[in-house]
Backbone as JSON, one array per atom type, in Angstrom:
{
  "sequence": "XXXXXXXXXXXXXXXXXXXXXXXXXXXXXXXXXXXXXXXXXXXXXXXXXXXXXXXXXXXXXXXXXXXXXXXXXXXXXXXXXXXXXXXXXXXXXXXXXXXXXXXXXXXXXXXXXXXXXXXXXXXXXXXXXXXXX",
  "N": [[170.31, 65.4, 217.86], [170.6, 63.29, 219.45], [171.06, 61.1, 217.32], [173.76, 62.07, 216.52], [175.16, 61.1, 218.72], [174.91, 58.17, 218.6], [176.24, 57.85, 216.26], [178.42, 58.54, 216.89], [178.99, 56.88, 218.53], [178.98, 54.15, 217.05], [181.03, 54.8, 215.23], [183.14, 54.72, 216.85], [182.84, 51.91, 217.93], [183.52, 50.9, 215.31], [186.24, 51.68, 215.35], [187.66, 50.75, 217.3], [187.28, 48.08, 215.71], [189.24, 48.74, 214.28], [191.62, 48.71, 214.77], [192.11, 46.19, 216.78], [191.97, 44.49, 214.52], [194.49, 45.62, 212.96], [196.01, 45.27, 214.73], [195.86, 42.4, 215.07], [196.53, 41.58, 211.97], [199.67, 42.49, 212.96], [200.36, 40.87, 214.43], [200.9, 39.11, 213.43], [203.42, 37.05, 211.24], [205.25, 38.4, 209.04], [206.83, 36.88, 207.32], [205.51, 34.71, 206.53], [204.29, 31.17, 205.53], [203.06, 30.52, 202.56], [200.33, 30.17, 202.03], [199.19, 31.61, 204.5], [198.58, 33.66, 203.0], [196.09, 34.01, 202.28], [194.39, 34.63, 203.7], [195.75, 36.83, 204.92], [194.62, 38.6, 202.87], [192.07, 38.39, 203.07], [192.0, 40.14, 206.14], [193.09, 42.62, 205.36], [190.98, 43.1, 203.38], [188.59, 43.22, 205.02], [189.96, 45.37, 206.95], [189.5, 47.31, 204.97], [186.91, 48.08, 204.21], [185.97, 48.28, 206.83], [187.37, 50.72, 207.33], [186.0, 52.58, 204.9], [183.32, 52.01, 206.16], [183.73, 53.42, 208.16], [184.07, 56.22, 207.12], [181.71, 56.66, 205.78], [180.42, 57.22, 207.94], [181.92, 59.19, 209.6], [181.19, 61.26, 207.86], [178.48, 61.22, 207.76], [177.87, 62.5, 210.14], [179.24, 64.88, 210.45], [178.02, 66.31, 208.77], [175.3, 66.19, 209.72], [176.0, 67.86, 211.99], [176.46, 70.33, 210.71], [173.91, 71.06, 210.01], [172.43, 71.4, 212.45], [173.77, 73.2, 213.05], [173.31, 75.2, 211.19], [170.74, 75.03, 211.7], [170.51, 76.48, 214.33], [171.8, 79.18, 213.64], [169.39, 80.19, 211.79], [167.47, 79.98, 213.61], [167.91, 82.46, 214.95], [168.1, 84.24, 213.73], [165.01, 84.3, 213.43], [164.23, 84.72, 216.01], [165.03, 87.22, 215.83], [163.48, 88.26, 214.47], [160.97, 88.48, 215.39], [157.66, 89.46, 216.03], [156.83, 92.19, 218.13], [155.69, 91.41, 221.4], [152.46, 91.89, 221.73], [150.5, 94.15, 223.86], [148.15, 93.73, 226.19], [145.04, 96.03, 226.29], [143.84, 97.4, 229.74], [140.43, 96.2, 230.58], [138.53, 98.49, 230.11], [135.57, 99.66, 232.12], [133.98, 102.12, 231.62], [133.24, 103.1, 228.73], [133.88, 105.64, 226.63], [132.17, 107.49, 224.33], [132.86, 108.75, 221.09], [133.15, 112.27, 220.28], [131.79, 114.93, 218.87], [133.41, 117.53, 217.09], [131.75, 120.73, 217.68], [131.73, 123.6, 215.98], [132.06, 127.47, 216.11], [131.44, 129.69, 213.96], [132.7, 133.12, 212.18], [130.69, 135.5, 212.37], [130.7, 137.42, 209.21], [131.19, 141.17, 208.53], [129.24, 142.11, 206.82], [127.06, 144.1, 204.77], [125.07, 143.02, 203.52], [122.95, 139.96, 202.11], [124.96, 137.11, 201.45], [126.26, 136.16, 198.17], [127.78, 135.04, 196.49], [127.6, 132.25, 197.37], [124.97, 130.03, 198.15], [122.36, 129.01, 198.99], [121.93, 125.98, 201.48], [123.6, 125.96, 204.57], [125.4, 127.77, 203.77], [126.88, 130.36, 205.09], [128.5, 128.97, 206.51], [130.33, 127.38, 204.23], [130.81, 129.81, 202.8], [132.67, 130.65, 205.21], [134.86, 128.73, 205.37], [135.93, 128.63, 202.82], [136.95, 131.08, 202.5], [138.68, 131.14, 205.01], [141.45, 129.53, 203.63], [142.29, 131.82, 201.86]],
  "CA": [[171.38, 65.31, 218.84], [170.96, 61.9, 219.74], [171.48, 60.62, 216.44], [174.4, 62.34, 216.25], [175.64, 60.32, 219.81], [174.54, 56.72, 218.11], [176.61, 57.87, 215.24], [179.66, 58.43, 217.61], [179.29, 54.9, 219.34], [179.11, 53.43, 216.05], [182.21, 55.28, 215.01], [184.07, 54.49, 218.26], [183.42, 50.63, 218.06], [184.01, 51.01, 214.43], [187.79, 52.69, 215.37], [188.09, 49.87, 217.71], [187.4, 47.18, 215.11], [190.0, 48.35, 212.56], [192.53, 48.62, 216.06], [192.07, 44.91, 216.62], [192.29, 44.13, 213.26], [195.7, 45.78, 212.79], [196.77, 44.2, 216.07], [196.19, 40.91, 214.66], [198.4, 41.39, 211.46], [200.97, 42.88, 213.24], [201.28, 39.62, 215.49], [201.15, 37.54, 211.9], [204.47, 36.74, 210.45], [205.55, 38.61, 207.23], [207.7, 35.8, 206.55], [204.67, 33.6, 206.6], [204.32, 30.48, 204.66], [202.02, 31.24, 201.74], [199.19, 29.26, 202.62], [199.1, 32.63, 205.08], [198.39, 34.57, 202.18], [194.86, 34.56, 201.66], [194.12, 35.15, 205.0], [196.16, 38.33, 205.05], [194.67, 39.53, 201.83], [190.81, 38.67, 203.52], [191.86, 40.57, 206.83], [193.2, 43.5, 204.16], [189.37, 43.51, 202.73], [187.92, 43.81, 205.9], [190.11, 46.72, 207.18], [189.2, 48.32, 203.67], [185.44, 47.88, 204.4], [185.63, 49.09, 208.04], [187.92, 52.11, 207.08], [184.79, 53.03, 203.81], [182.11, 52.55, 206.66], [183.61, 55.07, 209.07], [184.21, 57.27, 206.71], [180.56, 56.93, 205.65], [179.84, 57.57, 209.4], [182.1, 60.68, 209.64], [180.04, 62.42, 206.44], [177.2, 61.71, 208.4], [178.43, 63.32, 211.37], [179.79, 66.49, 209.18], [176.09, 66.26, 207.72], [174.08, 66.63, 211.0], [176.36, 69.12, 212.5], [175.97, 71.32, 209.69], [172.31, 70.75, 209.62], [172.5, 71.75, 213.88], [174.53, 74.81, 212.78], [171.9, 75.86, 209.95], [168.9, 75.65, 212.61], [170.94, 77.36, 215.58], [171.69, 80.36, 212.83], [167.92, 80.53, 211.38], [166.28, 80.35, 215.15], [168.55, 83.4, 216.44], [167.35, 85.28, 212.91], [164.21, 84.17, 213.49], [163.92, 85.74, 217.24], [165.05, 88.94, 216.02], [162.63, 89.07, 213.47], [159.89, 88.28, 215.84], [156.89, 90.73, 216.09], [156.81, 92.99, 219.29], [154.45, 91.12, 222.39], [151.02, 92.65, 221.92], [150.49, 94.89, 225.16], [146.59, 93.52, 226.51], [144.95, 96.5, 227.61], [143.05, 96.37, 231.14], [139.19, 96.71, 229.94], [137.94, 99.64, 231.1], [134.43, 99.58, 232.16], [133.7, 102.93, 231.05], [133.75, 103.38, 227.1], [133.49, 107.06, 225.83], [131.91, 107.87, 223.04], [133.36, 109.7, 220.48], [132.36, 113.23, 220.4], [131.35, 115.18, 217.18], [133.38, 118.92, 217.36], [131.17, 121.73, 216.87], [132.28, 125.08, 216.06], [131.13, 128.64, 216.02], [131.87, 130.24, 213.01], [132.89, 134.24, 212.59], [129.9, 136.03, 211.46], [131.33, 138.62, 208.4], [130.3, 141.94, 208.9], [128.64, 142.62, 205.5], [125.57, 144.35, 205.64], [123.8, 142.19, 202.39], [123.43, 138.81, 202.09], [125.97, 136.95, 200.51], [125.8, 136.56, 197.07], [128.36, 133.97, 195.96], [127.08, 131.3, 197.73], [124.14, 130.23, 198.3], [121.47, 127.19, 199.67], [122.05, 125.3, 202.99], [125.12, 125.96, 205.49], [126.39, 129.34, 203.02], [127.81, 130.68, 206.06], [129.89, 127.87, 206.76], [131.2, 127.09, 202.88], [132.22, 131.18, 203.11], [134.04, 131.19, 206.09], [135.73, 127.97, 205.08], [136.73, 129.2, 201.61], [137.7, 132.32, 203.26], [140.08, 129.91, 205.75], [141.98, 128.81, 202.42], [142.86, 132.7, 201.5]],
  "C": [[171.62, 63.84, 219.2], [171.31, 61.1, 218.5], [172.93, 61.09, 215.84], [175.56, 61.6, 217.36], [175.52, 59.18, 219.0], [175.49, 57.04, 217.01], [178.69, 57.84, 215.77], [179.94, 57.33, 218.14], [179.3, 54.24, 217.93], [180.63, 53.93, 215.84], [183.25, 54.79, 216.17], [184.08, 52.69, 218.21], [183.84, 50.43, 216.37], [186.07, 50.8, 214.05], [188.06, 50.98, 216.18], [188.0, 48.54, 217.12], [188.78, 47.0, 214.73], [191.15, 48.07, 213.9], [192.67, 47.55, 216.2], [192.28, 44.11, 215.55], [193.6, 44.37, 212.66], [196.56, 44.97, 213.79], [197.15, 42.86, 215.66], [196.88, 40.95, 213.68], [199.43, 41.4, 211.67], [201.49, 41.85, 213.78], [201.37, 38.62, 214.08], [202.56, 38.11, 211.77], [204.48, 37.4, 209.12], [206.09, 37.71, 206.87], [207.28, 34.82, 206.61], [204.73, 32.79, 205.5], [202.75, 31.2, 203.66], [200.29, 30.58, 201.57], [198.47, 30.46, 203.54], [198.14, 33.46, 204.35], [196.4, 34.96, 202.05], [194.06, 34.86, 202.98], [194.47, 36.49, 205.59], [195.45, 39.44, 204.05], [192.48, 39.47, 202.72], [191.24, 39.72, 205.17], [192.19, 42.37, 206.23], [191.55, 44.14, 203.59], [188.54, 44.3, 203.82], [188.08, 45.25, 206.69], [189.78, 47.76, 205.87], [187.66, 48.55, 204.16], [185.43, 48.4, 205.7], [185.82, 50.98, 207.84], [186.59, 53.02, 205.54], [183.57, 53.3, 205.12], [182.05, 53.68, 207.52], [183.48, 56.16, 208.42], [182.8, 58.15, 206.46], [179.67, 57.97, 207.1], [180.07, 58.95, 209.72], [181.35, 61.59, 208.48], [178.85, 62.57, 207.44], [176.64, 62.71, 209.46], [178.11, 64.84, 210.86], [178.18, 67.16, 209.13], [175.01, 67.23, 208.92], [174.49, 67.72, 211.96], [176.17, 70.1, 211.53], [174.71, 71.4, 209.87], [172.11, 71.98, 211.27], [172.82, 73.42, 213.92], [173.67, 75.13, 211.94], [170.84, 76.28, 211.04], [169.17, 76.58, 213.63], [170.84, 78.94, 214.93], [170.41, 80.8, 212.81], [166.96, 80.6, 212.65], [166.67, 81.83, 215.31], [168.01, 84.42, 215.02], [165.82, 85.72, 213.24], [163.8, 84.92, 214.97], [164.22, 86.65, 216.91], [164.09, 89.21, 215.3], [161.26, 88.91, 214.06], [159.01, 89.48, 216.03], [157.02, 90.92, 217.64], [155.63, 91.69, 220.08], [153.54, 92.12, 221.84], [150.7, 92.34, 223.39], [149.13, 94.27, 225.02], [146.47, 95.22, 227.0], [143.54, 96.11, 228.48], [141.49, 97.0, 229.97], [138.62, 97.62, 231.0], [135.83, 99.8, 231.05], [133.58, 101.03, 231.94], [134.05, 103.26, 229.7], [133.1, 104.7, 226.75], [133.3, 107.0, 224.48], [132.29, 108.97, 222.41], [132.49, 110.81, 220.29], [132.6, 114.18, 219.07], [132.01, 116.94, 217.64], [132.62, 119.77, 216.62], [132.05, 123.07, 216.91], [131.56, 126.21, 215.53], [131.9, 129.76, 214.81], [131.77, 132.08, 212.82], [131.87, 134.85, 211.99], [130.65, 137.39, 210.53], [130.52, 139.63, 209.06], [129.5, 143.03, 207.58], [127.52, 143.02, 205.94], [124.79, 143.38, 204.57], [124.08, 141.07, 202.93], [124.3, 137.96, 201.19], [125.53, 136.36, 199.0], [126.36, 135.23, 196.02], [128.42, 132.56, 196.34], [126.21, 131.34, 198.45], [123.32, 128.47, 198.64], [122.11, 127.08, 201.41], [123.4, 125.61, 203.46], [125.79, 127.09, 204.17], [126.97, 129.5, 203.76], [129.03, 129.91, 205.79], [130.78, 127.74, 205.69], [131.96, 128.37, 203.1], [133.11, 131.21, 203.5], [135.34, 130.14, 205.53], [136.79, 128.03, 203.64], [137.07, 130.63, 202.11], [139.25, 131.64, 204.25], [141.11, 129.86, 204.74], [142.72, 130.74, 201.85], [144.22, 133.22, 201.88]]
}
């Protein structure tokens, strides 16, 4: 931003060079003796050379506003794409421990014992492949 102010005061006494500089041909004589001449053709150079550096100046301008406009765009993307706040929560001075569900499984009412499965926890595999029918 500020380089984009320093670039405007340059430009501005720039504008007011070439202004003064036209001023003064205009008070010269066209119907000057020719002795004139090379004096008109060096004040000629110099408005050429002022009028190249502003121009340089306005690009630069162009340049850094564009640039201003690029970052203003990519911030306002950039806040939408921001992740959510992470909520704190309060610490609770009681921590529960997770609790293990037990359950009571349906006893069949077969009179044998079962037959198709067999070893540790049978019951349980039954009923649970029974669940699944």
């Amino acid at each position: 931003m500020d380089t984009i102010k320093a670039l405007l005061d340059q430009l501005a006494s720039i504008t007011a060079q070439i202004q003064a500089e036209m001023e003064s041909q205009m008070s010269m004589d066209p119907n000057a003796a020719p002795s004139d001449q090379p004096v008109q053709a060096a004040s000629e150079e110099s408005l050429r050379s002022l009028i190249s550096q502003a121009d340089a100046i306005k690009a630069k301008i162009e340049f850094l506003e564009k640039v201003q406009a690029k970052e203003l765009e990519l911030r306002s993307v950039l806040e939408r794409a921001a992740p959510a706040k992470v909520v704190e929560k309060a610490a609770t001075p009681e921590t529960k421990e997770p609790t293990v569900e037990t359950r009571t499984y349906a006893v069949p009412r077969a009179i044998g014992k079962l037959k198709a499965f067999v070893g540790p926890n049978a019951e349980e595999r039954a009923y649970r492949a029974g669940m699944h029918l």
